[in-house]
N, C-alpha and C positions, 0 to 999 in steps of 0.2 A: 529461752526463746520459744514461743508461740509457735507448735507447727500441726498445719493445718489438715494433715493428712493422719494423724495420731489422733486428733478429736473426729469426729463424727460430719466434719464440716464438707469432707469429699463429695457426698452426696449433693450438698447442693448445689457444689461446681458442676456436679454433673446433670444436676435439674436444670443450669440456667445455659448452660451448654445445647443440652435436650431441647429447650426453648427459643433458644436464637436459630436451630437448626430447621426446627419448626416453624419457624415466622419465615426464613427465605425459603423452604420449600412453599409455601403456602402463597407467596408472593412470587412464585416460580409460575405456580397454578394457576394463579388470575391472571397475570399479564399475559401468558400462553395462552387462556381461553376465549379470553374477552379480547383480546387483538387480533383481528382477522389481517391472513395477509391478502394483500391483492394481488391477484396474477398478473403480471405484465407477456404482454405477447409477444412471440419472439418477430427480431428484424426478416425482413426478407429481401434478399437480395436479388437486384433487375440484373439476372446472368442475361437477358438477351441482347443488351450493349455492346456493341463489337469496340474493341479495344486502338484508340489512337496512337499512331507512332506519333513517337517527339521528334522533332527535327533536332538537332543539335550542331551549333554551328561552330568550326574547328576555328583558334583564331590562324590567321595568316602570321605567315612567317616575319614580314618584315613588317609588323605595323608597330608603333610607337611603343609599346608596354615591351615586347619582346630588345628592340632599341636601347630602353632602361636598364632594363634588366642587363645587357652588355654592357654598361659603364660603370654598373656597381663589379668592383673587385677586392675580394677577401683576404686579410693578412695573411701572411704563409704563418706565422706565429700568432697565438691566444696569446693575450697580456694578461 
């Protein structure tokens, strides 16, 4: 059987290795240089807004949802 590290053939694994390694650094280099980023400015935020309370409205006791809810009644046993 043919093996490839007993002939003299390592070397070129290792030229074409050397080579691929070289084209993505080199393609690291141009898109790195030639791409300018653009700044974006940071947000700034209106702290002078004074802050709204929410009203929140509790329900009453005896209105219709709460009524409902009283007629549904749960097995004393899961089936």
């Amino acid at each position: 059987m043919y093996n490839p590290f007993s002939h003299k053939d390592i070397k070129d694994y290792l030229f074409f290795y050397a080579a691929v390694l070289a084209i993505i650094i080199l393609f690291y280099i141009l898109n790195t240089s030639f791409n300018t980023i653009e700044k974006i400015p940071k947000k700034e935020f209106d702290t002078t807004v004074t802050e709204k309370l929410m009203h929140v409205e509790k329900p009453q006791k005896n209105s219709a949802e709460t009524e409902k809810r009283d007629q549904i009644r749960l097995l004393d046993k899961a089936y």
